[in-house]
N, C-alpha and C positions, 0 to 999 in steps of 0.2 A: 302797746307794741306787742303784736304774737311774736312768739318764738317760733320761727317754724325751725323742720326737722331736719334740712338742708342745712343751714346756719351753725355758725362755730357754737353760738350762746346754747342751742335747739339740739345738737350734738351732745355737747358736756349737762344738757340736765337732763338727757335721755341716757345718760351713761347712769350720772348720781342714781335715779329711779332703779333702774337696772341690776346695778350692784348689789343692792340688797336682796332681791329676786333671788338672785344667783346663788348667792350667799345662806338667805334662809334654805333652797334646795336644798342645797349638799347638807344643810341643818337635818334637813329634814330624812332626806337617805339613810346620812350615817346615824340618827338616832331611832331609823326603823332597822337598821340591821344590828344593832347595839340591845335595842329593845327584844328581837327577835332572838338574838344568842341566847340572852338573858333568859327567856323563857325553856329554851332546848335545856334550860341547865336544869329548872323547877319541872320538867316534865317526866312521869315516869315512864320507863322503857313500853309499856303496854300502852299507853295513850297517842303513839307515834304515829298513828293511821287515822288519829280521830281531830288531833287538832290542824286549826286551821295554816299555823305558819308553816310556809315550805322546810322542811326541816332539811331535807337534803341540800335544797339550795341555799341555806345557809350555812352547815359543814360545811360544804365543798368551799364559797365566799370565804370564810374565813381558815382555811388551809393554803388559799388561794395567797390571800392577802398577807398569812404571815410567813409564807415561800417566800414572796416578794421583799417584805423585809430582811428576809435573812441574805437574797440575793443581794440588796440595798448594802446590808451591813459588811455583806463579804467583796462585794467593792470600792469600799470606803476602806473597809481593813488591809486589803492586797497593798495598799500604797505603805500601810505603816509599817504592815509587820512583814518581816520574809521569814521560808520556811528553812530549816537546818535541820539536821540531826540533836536531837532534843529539843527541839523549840514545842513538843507536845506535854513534855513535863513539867515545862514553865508554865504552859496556861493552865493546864489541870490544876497545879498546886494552888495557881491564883483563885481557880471555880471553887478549888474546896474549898479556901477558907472565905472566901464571900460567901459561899451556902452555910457555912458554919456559926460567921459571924452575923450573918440575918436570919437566919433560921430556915428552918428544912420546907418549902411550898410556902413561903413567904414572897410575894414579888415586892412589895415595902422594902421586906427585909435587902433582898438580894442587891436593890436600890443601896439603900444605906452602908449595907456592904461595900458594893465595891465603891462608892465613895471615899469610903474611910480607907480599904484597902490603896486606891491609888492615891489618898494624899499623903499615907506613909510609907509608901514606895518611894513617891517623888522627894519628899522631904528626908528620908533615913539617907537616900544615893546624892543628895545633896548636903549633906552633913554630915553626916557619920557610913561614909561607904563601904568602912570595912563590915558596920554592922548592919546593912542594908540584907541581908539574907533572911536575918533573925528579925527583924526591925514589923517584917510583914507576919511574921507568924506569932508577935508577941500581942496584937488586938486580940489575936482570936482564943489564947491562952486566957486574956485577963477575962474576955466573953464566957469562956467554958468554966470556969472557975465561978461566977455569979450566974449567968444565966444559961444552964446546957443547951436547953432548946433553942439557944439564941437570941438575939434581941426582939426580933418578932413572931417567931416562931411560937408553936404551940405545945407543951407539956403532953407528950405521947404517955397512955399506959400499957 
């Protein structure tokens, strides 16, 4: 019996084929513009007319893309946070001790940061409220005391 491509059966395995098509593309895109970054980084400033990846059009791609995310993140955030008169002291203090506690141009780091910073947020105003102020800045005390640079941060001379 053919399947033809009219047919429900002839539909759904012209999808299954498909899918993966589709799939290895955007494979394939986002590991030529990942690959491409990657190189702008190992290239030095003098060699920028000579090689072959578009270099400008990959700046701009990914200034592009991470505009886009930060608009992404800023409408995602509008719903949670409102602004007030200090609401800019509160986040800053939170930035510095995640950059503190994961280290200075660490993304790892900043990671693990503020992980730890918002489970002992949530847990200090959930048990001990009164001491929920000090609760967040006690990780990054016990961090600066063993490791200054941070937990993944790198030892500056």
């Amino acid at each position: 019996m053919s399947q033809d491509a009219f047919s429900a059966e002839g539909a759904h395995a012209w999808r299954r084929k498909a899918a993966p098509a589709q799939a290895s593309a955007l494979s394939a895109v986002t590991t030529l513009a990942w690959r491409a970054m990657l190189k702008i980084k190992h290239v030095p400033f003098q060699l920028f007319d000579v090689v072959i990846t578009p270099i400008m059009f990959t700046l701009l791609f990914t200034f592009v893309f991470g505009g886009a995310l930060l608009g992404l993140a800023g409408v995602v955030a509008a719903g949670l946070l409102t602004l007030r008169p200090g609401a800019d002291t509160d986040i800053l203090l939170f930035a510095l001790v995640v950059v503190v506690i994961g280290g200075l141009g660490s993304l790892q780091g900043a990671a693990v940061g503020s992980a730890i910073i918002g489970l002992v947020d949530a847990f200090s105003k959930a048990w001990v409220p009164e001491l929920s102020s000090f609760a967040v800045f006690a990780p990054m005390a016990i961090v600066l005391m063993f490791r200054p640079a941070g937990l993944f941060g790198r030892a500056r001379t």
